[in-house]
C-alpha positions in Angstrom: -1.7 14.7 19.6 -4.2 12.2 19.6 -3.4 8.7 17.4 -4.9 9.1 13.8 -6.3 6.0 11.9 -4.4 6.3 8.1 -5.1 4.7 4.9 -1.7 5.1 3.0 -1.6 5.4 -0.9 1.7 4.9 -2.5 3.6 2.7 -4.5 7.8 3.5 -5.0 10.3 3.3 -2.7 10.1 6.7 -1.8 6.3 6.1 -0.4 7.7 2.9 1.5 9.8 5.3 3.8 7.1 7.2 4.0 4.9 4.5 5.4 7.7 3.1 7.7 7.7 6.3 9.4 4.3 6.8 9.8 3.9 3.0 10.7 6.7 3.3 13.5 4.5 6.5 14.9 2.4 6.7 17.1 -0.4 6.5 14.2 -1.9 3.1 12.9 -1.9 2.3 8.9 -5.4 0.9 8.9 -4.8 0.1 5.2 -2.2 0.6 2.5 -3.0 1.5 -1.5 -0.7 0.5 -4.2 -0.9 -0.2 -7.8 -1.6 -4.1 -9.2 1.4 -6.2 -9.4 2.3 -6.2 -13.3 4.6 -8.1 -15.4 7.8 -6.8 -16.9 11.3 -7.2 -18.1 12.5 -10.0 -20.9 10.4 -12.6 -18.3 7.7 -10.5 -17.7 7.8 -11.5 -14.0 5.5 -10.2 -12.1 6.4 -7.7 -9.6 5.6 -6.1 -6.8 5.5 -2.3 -5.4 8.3 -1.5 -2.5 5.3 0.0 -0.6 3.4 -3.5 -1.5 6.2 -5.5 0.0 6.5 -3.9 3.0 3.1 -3.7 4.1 2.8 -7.2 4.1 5.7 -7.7 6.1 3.9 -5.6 8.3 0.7 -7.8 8.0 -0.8 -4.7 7.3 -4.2 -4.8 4.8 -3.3 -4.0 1.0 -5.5 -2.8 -1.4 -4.9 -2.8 -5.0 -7.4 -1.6 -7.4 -7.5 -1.3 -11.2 -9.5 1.9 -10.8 -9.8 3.6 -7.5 -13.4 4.5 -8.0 -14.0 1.1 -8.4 -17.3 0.3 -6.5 -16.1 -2.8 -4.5 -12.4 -1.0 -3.6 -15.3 2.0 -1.9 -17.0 -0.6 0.2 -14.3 -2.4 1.5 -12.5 1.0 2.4 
C-alpha cells in the first residue's frame, strides 16, 4: 500500500494511541486537530489534550481552532 498523507483529529487519550499508531506506520501525520487548551479545576490551569501533547513531542504541526469552519483554520489546512 502506498504511504498516505493524514491530518489527524482527536483530542482524549484514546485518539493519542490512535495517532501513535498511525504515526509509527508507514503513513505521515501531516497535521494533527485538537480542541483549545482551556482552563479547569479549583486553579483553572490551563490544560492540554493527550493528543495535543504528544504531537508536539513529535514536532508534529497542531491545529486548534475555536470553530473548524473557521476561515483561516481552511487556509492553513
Amino acid at each position: 500500500m502506498k504511504p498516505l498523507k493524514v491530518v489527524f483529529f482527536g483530542t482524549p487519550e484514546f485518539a493519542r494511541t490512535s495517532l501513535e499508531a498511525i504515526h509509527n506506520s508507514q503513513h505521515e501525520v501531516v497535521g494533527v486537530v485538537t480542541v483549545a487548551d482551556k482552563a479547569s479545576g479549583r486553579g483553572q490551569k490551563i490544560n492540554q489534550s493527550p493528543v495535543k501533547i504528544y504531537a508536539e513531542s513529535q514536532k508534529l504541526p497542531v491545529f486548534q481552532p475555536e470553530k473548524l469552519r473557521n476561515r483561516q483554520f481552511l487556509e492553513e489546512l
